[in-house]
C-alpha positions in Angstrom: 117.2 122.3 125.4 119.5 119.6 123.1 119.3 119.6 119.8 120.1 116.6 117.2 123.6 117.7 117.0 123.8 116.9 121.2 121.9 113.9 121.0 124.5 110.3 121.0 121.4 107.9 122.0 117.5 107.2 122.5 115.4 105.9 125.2 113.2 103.3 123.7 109.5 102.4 125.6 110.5 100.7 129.0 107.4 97.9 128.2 107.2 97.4 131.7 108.0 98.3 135.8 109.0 95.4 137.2 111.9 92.7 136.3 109.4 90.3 136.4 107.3 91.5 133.5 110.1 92.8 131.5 111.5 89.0 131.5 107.5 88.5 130.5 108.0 90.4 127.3 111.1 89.0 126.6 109.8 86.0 126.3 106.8 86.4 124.8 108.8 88.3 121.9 111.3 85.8 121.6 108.3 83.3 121.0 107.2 85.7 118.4 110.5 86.4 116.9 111.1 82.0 116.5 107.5 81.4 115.2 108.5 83.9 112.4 111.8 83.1 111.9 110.6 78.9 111.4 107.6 79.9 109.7 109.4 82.3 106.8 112.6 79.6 107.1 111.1 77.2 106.1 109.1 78.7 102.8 112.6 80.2 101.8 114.1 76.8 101.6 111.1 74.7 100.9 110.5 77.0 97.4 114.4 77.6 96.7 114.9 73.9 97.2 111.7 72.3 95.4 112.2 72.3 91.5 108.0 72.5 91.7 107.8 75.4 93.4 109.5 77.9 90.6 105.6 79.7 90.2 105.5 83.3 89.9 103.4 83.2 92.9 105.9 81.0 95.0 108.2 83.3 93.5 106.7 86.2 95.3 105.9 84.5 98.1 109.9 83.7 98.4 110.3 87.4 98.4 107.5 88.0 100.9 109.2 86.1 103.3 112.4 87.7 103.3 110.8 90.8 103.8 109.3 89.4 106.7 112.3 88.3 107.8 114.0 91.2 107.6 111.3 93.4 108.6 110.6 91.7 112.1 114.5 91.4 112.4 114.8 95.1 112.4 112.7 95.5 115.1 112.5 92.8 117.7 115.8 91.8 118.7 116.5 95.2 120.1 113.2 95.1 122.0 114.3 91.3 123.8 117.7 92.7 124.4 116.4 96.0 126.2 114.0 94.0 128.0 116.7 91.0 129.5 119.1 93.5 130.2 117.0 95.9 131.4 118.2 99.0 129.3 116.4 101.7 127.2 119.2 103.0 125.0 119.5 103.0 121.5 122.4 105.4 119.4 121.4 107.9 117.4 122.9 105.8 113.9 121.0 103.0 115.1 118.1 104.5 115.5 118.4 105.9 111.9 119.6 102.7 110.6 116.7 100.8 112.2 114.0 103.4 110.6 115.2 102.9 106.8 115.2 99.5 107.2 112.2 99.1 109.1 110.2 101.5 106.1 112.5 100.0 103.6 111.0 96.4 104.3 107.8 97.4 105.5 106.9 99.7 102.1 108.5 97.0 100.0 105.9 94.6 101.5 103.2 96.2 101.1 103.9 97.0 97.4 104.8 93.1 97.1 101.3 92.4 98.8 99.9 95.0 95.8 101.6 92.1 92.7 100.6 89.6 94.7 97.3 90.5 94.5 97.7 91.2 90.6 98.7 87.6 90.4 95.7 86.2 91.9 94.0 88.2 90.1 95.5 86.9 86.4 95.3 83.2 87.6 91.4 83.3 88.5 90.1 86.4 86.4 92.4 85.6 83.4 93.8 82.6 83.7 94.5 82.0 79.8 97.1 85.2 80.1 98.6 84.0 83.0 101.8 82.6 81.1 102.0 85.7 78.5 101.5 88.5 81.5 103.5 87.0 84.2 106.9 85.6 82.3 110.2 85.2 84.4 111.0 88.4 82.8 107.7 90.4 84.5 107.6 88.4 87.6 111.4 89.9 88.6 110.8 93.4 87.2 107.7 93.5 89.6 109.3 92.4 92.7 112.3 94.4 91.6 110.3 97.7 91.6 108.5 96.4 94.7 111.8 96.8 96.4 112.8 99.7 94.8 109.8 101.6 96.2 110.2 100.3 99.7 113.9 102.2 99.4 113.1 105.7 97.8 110.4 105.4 100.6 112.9 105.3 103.1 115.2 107.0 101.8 112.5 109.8 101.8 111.0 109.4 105.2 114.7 109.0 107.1 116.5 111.5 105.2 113.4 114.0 106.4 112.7 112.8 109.7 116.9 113.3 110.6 117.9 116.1 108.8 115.1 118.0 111.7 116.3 118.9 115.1 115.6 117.3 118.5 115.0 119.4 121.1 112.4 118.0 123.1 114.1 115.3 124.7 115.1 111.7 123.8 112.8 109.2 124.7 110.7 107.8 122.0 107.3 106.4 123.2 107.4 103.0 121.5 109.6 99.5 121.4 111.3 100.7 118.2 112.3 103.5 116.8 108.9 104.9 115.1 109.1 107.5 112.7 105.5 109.4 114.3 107.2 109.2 117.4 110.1 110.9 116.6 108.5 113.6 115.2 107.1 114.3 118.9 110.8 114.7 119.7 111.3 118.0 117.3 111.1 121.3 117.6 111.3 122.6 114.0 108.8 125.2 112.9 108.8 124.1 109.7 107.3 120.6 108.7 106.7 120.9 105.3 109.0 118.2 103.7 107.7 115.8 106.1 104.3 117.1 105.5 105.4 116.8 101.3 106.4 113.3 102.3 103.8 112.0 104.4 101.6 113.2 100.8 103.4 111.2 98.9 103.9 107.7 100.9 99.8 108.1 101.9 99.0 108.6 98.3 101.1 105.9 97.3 99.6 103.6 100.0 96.0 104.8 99.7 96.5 103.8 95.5 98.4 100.7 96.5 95.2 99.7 98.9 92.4 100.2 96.0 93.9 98.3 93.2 94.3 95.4 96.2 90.4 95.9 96.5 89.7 96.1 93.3 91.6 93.2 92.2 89.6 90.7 95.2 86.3 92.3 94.2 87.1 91.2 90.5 88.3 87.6 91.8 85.2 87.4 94.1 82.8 88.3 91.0 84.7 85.5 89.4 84.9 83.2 91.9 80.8 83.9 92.5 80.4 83.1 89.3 82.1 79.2 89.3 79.8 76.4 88.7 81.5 74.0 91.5 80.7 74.9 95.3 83.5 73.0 96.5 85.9 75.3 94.0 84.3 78.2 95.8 84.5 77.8 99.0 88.7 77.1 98.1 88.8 79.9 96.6 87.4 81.9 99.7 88.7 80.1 102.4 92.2 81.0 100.2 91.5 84.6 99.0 89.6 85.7 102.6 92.9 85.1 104.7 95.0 86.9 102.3 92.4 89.7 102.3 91.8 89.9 105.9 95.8 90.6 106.3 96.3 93.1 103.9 93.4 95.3 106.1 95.3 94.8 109.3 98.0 95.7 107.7 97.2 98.8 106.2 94.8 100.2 108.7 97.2 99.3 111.6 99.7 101.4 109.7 97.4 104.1 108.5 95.9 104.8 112.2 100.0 104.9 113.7 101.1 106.9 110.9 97.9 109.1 110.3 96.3 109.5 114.1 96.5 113.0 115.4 98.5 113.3 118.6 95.6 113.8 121.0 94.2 110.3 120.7 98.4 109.0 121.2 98.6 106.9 124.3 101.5 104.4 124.9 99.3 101.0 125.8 97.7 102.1 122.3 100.5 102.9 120.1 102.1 99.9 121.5 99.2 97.1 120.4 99.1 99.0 117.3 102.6 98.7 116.6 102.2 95.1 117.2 99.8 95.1 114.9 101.2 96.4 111.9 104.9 95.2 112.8 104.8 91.7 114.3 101.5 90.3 113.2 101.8 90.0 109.4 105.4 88.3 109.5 104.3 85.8 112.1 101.2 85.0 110.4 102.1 85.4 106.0 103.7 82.0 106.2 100.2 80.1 107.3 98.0 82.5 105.6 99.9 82.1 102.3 101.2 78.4 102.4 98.1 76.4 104.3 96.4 76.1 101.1 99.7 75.1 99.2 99.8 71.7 98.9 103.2 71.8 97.0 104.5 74.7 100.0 103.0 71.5 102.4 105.1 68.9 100.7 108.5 70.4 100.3 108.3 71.8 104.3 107.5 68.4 105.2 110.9 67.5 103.3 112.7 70.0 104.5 112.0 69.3 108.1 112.4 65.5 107.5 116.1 66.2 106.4 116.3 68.2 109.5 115.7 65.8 111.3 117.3 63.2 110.0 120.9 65.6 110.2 120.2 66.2 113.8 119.9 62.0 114.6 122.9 62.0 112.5 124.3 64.9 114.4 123.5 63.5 117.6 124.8 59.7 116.7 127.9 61.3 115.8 128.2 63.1 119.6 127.1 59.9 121.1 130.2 57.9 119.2 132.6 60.5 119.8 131.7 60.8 123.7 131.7 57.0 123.9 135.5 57.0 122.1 136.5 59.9 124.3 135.7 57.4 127.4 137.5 54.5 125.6 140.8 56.3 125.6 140.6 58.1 129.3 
């Protein structure tokens, strides 16, 4: 049997049989992977380039979406190259690499979901305080300890899951290297530290996920209790969305992370996955921006330059062909 020590690479999922189909998932995750990468582009430079748009919530939502970024970059592009080359392997650093980063970003975003929630909650529960309790000052030292959890996270989960021995083959079950199903792969007797750990991340997430509830059932009561109709139904139609993700989210994760092994099939783990991992970051941008009419405006702007630098772009090709003909 091999051990870690004899192990260079991973198999990764083979998504499908025939070449067709593996070309099918290609492109369906390259569709995925652009949607995400446009969607969180343009937020980035819409709020970094819009003087407006300096808000601790667009502040937030600027790191949000370079967590998303990074969080479905960790994952995906080694899935479409797998699947349009039609390999499986993966080395054994890059498999460790890709499972900090992909808890690293993933743990940072749900404690970034946690302030984010805290926000709405100041702005419609307490909006008075909103200028004294979320200064420049507290607005960076919360995202800063948003990302510093994501990484002693990792650095927990990855230093645990590696420092056991793999003697039960090499090929992990899923598009990505998943922590879970890694953990199929040892043989160690002994799981106590990533029993210790999987304590302390669910009890983190579990605390993270009830002041999230208990911050929309305080903005609900307030919201409930608004005199307008049309300042509810805003309020809803915003908060609902934001709510609705957050529970994917977390019970995607909870169910790959928590499931017992008997009820683990591949078609299952894999839409899960999916769930958890590629769903958010392709849908945060509209969930969190749609109701932004300042988000709206500066996208708009930023796509309108674009544009107008491409017909520039393209002008420019057109002159320089047109020369090129001139002196032949």
């Amino acid at each position: 049997m091999p051990n870690s020590s004899s192990i260079s690479e991973f198999l990764l999922l083979a998504l499908a049989d025939t070449r067709q189909l593996q070309l099918l998932y290609f492109w369906l995750f390259l569709g995925i992977y652009l949607a995400a990468l446009l969607g969180n582009g343009l937020i980035i430079i819409g709020i970094a380039c819009d003087h407006r748009l300096h808000t601790p919530m667009d502040f937030f939502l600027l790191n949000l979406a370079l967590l998303d970024l990074g969080c479905i970059s960790t994952t995906l592009p080694k899935a479409m190259a797998n699947a349009l080359w039609d390999t499986r392997d993966i080395s054994y650093a890059g498999c460790a690499a890709q499972c900090f980063l992909f808890v690293f970003l993933i743990s940072a975003e749900y404690s970034l979901l946690t302030v984010m929630s805290y926000d709405r909650y100041i702005a419609i529960c307490k909006p008075l305080h909103y200028g004294t309790l979320l200064g420049s000052r507290a607005c960076a030292s919360m995202a800063a300890a948003a990302w510093g959890c994501g990484f002693l996270n990792a650095l927990l989960y990855t230093a645990n899951t590696f420092s056991l021995p793999f003697c039960r083959g090499n090929a992990v079950d899923q598009f990505f290297c998943e922590i879970p199903h890694l953990l199929k792969l040892s043989c160690s007797i002994s799981h106590l530290r990533e029993i210790w750990a999987t304590v302390v991340g669910v009890s983190l997430a579990f605390g993270c996920f009830v002041f999230i509830l208990f911050s929309y059932v305080q903005i609900f009561r307030a919201v409930l209790g608004m005199p307008s109709e049309q300042g509810q139904h805003k309020a809803f139609s915003t908060c609902l969305p934001h709510l609705a993700v957050v529970s994917l989210f977390v019970s995607a994760g909870f169910f790959s992370y928590l499931k017992p092994s008997s009820i683990s099939f591949p078609s299952l783990d894999l839409v899960v996955a999916v769930l958890y991992s590629l769903v958010p970051p392709t849908l945060n941008p509209i969930i969190y921006s749609v109701r932004n009419k300042d988000i709206k405006c500066a996208v708009r702007k930023v796509t309108s330059h674009v544009s107008e630098l491409s017909s520039l772009y393209s002008h420019f090709l057109q002159s320089l062909v047109s020369f090129a003909f001139i002196v032949l």
